[in-house]
C-alpha positions in Angstrom: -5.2 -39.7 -36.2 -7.3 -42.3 -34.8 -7.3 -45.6 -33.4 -8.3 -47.3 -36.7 -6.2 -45.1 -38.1 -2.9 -46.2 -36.6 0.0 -47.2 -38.8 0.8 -50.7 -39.2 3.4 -51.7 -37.3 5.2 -53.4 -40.5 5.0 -50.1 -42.1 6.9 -48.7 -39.4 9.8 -51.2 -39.3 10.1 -50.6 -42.9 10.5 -46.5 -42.2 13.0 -48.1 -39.5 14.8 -49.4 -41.8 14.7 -46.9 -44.3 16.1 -44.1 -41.9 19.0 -46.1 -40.6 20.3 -46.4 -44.1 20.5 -42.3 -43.9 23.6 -40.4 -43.0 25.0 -37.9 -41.2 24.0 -41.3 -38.8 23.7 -39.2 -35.8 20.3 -37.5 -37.1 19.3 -40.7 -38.7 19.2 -41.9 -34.9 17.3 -39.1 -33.4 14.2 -39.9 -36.3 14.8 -43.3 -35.7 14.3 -43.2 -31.9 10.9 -40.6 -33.0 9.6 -43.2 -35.2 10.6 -46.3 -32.4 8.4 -44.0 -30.0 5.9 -43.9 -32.6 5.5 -47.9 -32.8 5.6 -48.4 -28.9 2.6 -45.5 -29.1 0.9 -47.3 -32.2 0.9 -50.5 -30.0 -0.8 -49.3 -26.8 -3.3 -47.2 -29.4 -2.0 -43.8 -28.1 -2.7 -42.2 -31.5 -2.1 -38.8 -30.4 1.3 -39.4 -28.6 1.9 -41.9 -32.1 0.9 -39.0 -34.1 3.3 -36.4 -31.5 6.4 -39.1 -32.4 5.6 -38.9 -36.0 5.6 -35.6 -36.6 9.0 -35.3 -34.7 10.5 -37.7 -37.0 9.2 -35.9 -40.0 10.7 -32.1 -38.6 14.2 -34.2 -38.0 14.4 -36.1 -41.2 13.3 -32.6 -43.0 16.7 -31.1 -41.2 19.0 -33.5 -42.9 21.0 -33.8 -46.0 19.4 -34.2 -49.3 19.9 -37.7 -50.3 18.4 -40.4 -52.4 18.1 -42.5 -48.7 17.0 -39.5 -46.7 14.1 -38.4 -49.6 13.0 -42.3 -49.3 12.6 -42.4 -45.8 10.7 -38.7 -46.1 8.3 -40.3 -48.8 7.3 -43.6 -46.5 6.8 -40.9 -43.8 4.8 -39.1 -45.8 2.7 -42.3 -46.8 2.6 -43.7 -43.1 1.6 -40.0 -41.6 0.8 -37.1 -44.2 1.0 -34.8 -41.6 
């Protein structure tokens, strides 16, 4: 991941929002602070710390129960940072 290659910050406050719809909420926090990290990092154009945040978000939301919320936020991942 790059500089240019960054995420868009509006694509990250839409994965935001998709993982704090997810449940058991506890987990849902620990992506959700990954993928926070991930926006401070893609702000200051820190790609491989942004890159580091996202791919702890992606192991934590792969940990947690199958559910139509849970696969959403895993496929806006996946479309934000394909890993």
């Amino acid at each position: 991941m790059t500089e240019a290659t960054l995420p868009g910050i509006e694509e990250l406050d839409a994965l935001l929002a998709a993982v704090d719809r997810c449940e058991p909420a506890d987990q849902a926090e620990f992506a959700h602070e990954h993928i926070q990290d991930a926006r401070i990092y893609a702000l200051g154009a820190m790609p491989r710390e942004c890159e580091w945040s996202l791919e702890l978000a992606q192991r934590t939301l792969a940990g947690m129960p199958a559910s139509q919320e849970s696969k959403r936020a895993r496929e806006m991942l996946a479309e934000v940072f394909p890993g």
